[in-house]
C-alpha positions in Angstrom: -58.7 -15.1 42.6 -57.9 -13.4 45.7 -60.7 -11.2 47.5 -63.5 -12.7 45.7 -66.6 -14.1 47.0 -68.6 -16.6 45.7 -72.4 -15.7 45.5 -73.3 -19.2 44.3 -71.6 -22.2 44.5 -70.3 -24.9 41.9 -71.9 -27.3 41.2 -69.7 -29.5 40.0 -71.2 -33.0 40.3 -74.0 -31.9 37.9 -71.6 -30.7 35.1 -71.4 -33.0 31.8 -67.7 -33.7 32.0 -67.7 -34.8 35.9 -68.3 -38.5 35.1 -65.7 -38.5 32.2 -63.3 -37.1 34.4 -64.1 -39.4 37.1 -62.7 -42.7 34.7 -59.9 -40.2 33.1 -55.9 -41.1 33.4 -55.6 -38.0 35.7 -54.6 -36.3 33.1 -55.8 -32.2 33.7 -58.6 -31.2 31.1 -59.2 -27.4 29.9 -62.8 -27.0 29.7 -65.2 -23.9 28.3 -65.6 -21.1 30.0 -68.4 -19.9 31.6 -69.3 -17.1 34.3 -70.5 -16.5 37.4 -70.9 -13.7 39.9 -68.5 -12.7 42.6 -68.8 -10.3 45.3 -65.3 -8.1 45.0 -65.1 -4.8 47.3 -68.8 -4.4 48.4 -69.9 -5.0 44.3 -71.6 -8.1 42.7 -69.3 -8.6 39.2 -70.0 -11.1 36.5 -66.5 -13.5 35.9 -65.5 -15.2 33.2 -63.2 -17.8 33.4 -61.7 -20.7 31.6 -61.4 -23.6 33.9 -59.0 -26.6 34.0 -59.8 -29.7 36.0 -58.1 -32.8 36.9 -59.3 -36.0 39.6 -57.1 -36.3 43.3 -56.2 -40.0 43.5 -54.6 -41.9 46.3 -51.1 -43.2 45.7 -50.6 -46.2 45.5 -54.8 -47.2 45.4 -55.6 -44.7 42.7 -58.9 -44.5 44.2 -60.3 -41.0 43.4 -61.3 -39.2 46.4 -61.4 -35.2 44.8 -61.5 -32.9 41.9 -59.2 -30.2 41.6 -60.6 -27.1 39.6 -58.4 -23.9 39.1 -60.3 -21.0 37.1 -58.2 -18.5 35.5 -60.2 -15.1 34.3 -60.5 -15.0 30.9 -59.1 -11.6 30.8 -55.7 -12.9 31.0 -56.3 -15.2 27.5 -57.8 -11.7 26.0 -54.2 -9.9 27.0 -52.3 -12.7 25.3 -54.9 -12.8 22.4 -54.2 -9.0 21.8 -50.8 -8.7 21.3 -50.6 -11.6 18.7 -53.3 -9.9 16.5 -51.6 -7.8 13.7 -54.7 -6.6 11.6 -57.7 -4.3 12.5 -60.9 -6.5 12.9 -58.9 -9.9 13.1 -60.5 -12.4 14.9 -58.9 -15.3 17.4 -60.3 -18.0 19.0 -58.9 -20.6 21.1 -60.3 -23.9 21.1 -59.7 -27.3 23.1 -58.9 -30.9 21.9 -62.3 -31.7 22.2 -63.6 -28.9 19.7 -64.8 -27.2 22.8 -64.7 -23.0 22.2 -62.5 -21.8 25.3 -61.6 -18.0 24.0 -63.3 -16.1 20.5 -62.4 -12.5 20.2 -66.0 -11.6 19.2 -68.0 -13.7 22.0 -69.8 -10.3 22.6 -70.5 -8.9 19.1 -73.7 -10.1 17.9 -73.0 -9.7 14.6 -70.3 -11.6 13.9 -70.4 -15.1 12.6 -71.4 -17.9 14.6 -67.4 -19.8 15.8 -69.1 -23.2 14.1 -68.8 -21.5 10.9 -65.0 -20.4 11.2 -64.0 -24.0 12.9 -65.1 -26.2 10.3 -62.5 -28.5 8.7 -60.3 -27.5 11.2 -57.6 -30.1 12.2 -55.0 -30.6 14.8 -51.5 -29.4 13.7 -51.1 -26.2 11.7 -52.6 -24.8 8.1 -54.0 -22.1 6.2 -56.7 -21.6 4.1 -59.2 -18.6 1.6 -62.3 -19.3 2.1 -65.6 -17.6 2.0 -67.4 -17.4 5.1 -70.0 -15.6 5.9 -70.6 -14.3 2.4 -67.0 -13.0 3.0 -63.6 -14.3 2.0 -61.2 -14.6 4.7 -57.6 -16.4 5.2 -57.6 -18.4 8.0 -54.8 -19.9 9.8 -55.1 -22.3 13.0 -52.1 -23.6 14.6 -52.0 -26.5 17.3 -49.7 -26.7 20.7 -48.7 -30.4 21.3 -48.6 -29.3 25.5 -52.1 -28.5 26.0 -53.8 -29.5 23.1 -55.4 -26.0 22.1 -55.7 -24.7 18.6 -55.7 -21.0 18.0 -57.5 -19.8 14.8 -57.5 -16.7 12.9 -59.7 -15.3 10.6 -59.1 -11.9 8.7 -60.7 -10.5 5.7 -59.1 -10.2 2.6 -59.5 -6.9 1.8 -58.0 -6.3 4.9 -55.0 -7.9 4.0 -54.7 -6.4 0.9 -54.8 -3.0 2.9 -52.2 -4.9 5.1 -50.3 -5.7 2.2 -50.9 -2.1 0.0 -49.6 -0.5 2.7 -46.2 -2.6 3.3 -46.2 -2.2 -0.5 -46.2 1.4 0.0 -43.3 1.8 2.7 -41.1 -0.8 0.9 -41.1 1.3 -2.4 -40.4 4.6 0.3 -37.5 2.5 1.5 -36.3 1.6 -1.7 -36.5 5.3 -3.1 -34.5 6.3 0.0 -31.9 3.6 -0.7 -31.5 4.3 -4.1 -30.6 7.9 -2.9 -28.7 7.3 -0.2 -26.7 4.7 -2.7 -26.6 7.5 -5.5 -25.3 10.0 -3.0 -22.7 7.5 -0.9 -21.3 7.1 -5.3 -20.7 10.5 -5.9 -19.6 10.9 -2.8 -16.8 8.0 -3.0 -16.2 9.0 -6.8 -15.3 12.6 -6.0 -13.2 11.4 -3.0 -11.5 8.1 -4.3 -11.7 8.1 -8.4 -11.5 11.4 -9.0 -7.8 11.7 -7.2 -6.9 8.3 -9.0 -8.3 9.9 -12.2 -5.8 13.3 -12.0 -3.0 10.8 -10.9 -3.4 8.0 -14.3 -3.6 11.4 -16.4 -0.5 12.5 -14.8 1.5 9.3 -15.9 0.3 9.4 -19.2 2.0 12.8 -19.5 5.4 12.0 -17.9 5.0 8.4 -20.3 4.5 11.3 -23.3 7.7 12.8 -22.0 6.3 15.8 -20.2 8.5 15.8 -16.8 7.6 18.9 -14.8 4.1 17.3 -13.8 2.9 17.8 -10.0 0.2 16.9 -8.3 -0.9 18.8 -4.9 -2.4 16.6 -2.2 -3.3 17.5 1.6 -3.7 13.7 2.4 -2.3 11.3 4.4 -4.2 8.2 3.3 -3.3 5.3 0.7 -4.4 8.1 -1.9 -1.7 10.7 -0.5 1.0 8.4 0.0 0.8 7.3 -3.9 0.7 10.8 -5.0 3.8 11.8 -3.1 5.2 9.1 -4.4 4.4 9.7 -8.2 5.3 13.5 -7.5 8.9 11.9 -5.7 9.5 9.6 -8.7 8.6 12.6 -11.7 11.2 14.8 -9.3 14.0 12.2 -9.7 13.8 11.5 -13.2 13.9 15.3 -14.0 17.0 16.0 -11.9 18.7 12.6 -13.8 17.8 13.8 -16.7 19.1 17.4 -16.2 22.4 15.8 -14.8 22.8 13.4 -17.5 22.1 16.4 -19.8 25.0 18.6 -18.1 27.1 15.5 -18.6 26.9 15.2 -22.2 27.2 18.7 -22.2 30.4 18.8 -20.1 31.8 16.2 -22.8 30.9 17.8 -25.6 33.0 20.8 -24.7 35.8 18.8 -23.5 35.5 17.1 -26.7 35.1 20.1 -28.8 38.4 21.6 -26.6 40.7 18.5 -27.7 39.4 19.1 -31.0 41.0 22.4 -31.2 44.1 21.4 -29.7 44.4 19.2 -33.1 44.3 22.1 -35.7 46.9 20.9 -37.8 48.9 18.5 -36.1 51.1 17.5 -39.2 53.1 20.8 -39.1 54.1 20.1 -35.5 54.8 16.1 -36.7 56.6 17.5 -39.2 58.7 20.1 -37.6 59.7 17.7 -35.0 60.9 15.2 -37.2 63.2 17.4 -39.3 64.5 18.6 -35.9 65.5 15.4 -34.5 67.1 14.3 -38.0 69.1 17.7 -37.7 70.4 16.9 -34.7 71.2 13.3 -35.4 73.1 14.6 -38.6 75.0 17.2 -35.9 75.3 14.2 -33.9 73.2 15.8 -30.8 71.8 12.3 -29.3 70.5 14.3 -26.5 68.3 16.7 -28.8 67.6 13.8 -31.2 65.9 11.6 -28.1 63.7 15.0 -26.5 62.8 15.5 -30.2 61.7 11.7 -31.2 59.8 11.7 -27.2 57.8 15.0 -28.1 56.8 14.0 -31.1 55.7 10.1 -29.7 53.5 12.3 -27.0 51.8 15.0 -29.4 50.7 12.1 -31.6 49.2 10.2 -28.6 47.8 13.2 -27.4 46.1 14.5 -30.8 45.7 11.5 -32.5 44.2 9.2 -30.0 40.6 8.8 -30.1 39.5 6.2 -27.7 38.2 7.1 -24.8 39.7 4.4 -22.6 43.1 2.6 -23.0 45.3 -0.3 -21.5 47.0 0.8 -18.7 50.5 -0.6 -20.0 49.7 2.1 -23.1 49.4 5.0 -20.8 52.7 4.0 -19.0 54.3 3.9 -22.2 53.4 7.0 -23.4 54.5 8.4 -19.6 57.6 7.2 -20.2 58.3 9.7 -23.0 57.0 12.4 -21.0 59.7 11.3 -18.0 62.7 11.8 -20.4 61.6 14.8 -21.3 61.1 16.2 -18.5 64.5 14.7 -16.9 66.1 16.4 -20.0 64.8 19.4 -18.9 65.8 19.0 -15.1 69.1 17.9 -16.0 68.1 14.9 -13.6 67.6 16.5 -10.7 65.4 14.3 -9.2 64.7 10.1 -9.9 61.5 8.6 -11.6 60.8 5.4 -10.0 57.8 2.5 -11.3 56.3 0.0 -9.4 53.5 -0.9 -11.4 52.2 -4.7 -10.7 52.3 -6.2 -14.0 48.7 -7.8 -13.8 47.2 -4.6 -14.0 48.8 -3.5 -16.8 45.8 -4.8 -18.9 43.3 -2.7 -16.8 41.4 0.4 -18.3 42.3 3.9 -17.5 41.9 7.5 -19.5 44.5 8.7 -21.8 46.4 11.0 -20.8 45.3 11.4 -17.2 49.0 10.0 -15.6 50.6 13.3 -17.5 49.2 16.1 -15.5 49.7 14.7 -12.4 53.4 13.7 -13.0 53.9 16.8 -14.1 52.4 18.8 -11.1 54.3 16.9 -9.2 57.6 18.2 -11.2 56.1 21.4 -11.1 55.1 21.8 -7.2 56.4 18.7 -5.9 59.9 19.3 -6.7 61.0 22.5 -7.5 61.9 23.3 -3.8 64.4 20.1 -3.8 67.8 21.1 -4.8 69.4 17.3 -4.5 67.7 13.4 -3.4 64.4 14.2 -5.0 62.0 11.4 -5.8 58.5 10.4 -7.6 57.6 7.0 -7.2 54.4 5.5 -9.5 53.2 2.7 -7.6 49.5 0.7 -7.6 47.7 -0.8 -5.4 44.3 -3.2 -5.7 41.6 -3.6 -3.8 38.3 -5.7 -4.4 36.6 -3.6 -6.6 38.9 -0.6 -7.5 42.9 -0.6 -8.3 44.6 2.7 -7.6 47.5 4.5 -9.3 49.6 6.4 -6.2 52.1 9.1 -7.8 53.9 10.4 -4.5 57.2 13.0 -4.4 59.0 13.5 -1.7 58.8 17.1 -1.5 57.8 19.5 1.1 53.8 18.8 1.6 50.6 20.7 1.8 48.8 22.2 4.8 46.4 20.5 6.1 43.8 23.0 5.3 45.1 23.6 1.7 45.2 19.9 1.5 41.1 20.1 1.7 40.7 23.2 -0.6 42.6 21.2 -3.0 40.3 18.3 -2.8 37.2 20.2 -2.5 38.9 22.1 -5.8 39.0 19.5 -8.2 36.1 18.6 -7.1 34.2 21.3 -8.3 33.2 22.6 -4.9 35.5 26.1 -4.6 37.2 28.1 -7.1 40.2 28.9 -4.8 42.9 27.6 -7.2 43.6 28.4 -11.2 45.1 25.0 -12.0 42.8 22.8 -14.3 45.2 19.6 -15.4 43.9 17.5 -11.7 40.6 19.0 -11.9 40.5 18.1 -15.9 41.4 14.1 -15.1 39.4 14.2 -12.1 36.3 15.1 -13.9 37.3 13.4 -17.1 37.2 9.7 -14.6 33.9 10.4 -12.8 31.7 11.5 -16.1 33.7 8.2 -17.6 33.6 5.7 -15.5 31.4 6.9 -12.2 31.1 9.4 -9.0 32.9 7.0 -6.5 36.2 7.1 -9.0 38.5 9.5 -9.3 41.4 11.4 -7.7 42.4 12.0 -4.2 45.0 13.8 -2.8 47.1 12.8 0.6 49.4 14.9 2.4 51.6 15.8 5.2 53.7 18.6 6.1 57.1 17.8 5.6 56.5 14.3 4.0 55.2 15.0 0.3 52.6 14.8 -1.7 50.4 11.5 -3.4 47.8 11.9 -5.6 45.4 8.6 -5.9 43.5 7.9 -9.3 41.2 5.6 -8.1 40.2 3.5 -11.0 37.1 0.4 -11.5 38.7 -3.2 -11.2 38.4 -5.9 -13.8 36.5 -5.7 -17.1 35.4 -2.3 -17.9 32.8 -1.8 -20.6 32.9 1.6 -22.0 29.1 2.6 -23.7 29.6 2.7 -27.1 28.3 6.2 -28.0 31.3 7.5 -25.8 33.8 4.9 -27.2 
């Protein structure tokens, strides 16, 4: 205690725990307090301190030539003794290992209850008790540190902790109210956000699963949420526009159909007619007339009696060949008619009558401007996938940018040209047999003309509603 005076001395010799310290280990002791005056800045103050005392020895003798006593103000237990208490009107002593009261709260309150009455059947270590003392009941709780050897009790009244307790009753069923809420309002929240979006989108399929394609859903975003509605709004958008072009399609063949159907209004006369003129001219001995005769009449029944919609490819050579006499009938052979078909495709598939129309273009365009040394060669060529029928001529050629009218033409992709027969086959192949068939048309100035049926390789299925 620095800057203190002592008004009276110590005496220490007189005190009732000198001799038992005297014959102690040397092991420090805390004893009670007590207090005494100091003289502090010009003032006489009363101190109270708790002491702790322990015998100077002589190494190696052990002979005991001192007593060491440090006093520390009790002031300092009080600040410790404070923070620890948690209730109004609590009260804390601190007490030695030899029962000896060093600290109690209410020292200076007469009124309290003698520390005897609070420190009975306390032990060493730590414990709790009810129990009524001083006409009151109380809990008390004392717990023990091994170091020093000092138990610290504490006594509070039951109806303070039922106050204690009331009131952390109170706040925890605050806090529970406001959870609630907050949990209530983080729900709605989430549900408006999260279900609600999921909710329009399962309503949505249920619709395009009942048939209903033109369905949309509007979204602004960009999370898990968004990206599944896009996606849902992607897919509904694809299956409409299949379903519009597989509508268009079957529409497309229906009128082809329906236009081959009128093309057969009574076929017999023609049959007929034919016939009698070829046996005419076989009785007048007009071989010529008899053959172009016999060779129309072979084409118009393929033509109007066939019904499949896919036939061996020998079949449609067969067929061409009648058309070729015909037509070299007609040209009074003006030009040669070559084949070089490889005979293992002659089993593949291909459209009836789609060979016809481009043989006779090529008559028709390919060779009219040749006077003498014309030629049409009908070769095929296979690749891994696709086999391709090429029909060449030797005449003059197309332009360059004709060329790509022509194939944007029969493609469906200008109207620049009148012709249907290339655009007819063309079509007829694709709605058939698929998009990445069909006819192309090669060129050069000067060199002729080849058109390409390109044509699927091996076994080709046809669906039966279209067989």
């Amino acid at each position: 205690m620095p800057n203190y005076w002592h008004l009276h001395s110590i005496d220490i010799q007189s005190q009732p725990w000198f001799d038992d310290m005297l014959y102690s280990s040397g092991k420090a002791k805390f004893l009670p307090a007590f207090t005494f005056q100091v003289l502090y800045d010009g003032k006489v103050q009363n101190k109270t301190v708790f002491p702790i005392v322990r015998t100077i020895r002589i190494i190696p003798s052990g002979q005991v030539v001192g007593m060491l006593m440090l006093n520390t103000e009790l002031s300092y237990l009080k600040e410790l003794v404070q923070r620890m208490e948690m209730f109004p009107d609590q009260r804390t002593m601190i007490v030695s290992d030899a029962g000896d009261v060093i600290y109690d709260s209410a020292q200076n309150d007469p009124s309290q209850v003698s520390a005897e009455n609070y420190l009975s059947a306390i032990q060493h270590g730590n414990g709790a008790s009810i129990d009524d003392l001083g006409g009151e009941r109380c809990l008390r709780s004392y717990s023990t540190a091994k170091d020093v050897g000092w138990t610290v009790v504490s006594v509070v009244s039951a109806d303070v902790l039922h106050q204690k307790m009331n009131f952390i009753a109170q706040r925890t069923t605050i806090w529970m109210v406001l959870i609630i809420f907050c949990a209530v309002f983080v729900t709605y929240f989430t549900s408006k956000y999260i279900s609600k979006p999921l909710r329009s989108l399962t309503l949505s399929m249920q619709l395009v699963e009942r048939g209903q394609f033109d369905v949309s859903l509007t979204t602004s975003r960009t999370d898990e949420i968004g990206i599944l509605t896009n996606a849902f709004n992607h897919m509904v958008s694809q299956i409409n526009q299949l379903i519009q072009e597989k509508y268009i399609n079957q529409l497309t063949q229906k009128k082809l159909e329906i236009s081959m159907l009128q093309m057969q209004i009574n076929p017999h006369f023609l049959y007929n007619t034919l016939e009698s003129i070829s046996m005419m001219a076989e009785i007048n001995d007009d071989r010529e007339a008899a053959d172009m005769a016999s060779s129309l009449g072979r084409l118009l029944r393929y033509s109007l009696h066939n019904k499949k919609a896919i036939v061996p490819l020998w079949q449609e050579i067969y067929y061409l060949s009648q058309y070729i006499n015909l037509q070299q009938h007609r040209w009074e052979h003006q030009f040669m008619i070559e084949e070089f078909i490889e005979p293992a495709l002659y089993t593949q598939q291909i459209i009836p009558l789609s060979l016809q129309p481009i043989l006779e273009n090529a008559i028709n365009h390919g060779m009219e401007p040749v006077k003498k040394g014309g030629m049409i060669t009908i070769s095929s060529k296979r690749q891994s996938d696709f086999f391709s029928i090429l029909v060449h001529d030797n005449g003059s050629g197309i332009p360059p940018e004709k060329l790509e009218q022509l194939n944007d033409y029969i493609n469906e992709k200008n109207e620049n040209f009148s012709g249907v027969g290339l655009r007819n086959v063309n079509k007829r192949i694709k709605l058939r047999m698929g998009e990445k068939y069909g006819l192309i048309i090669h060129s050069s100035a000067g060199k002729g003309t080849t058109v390409e049926i390109r044509l699927p390789y091996g076994e080709y299925v046809d669906s039966p509603e279209t067989t």
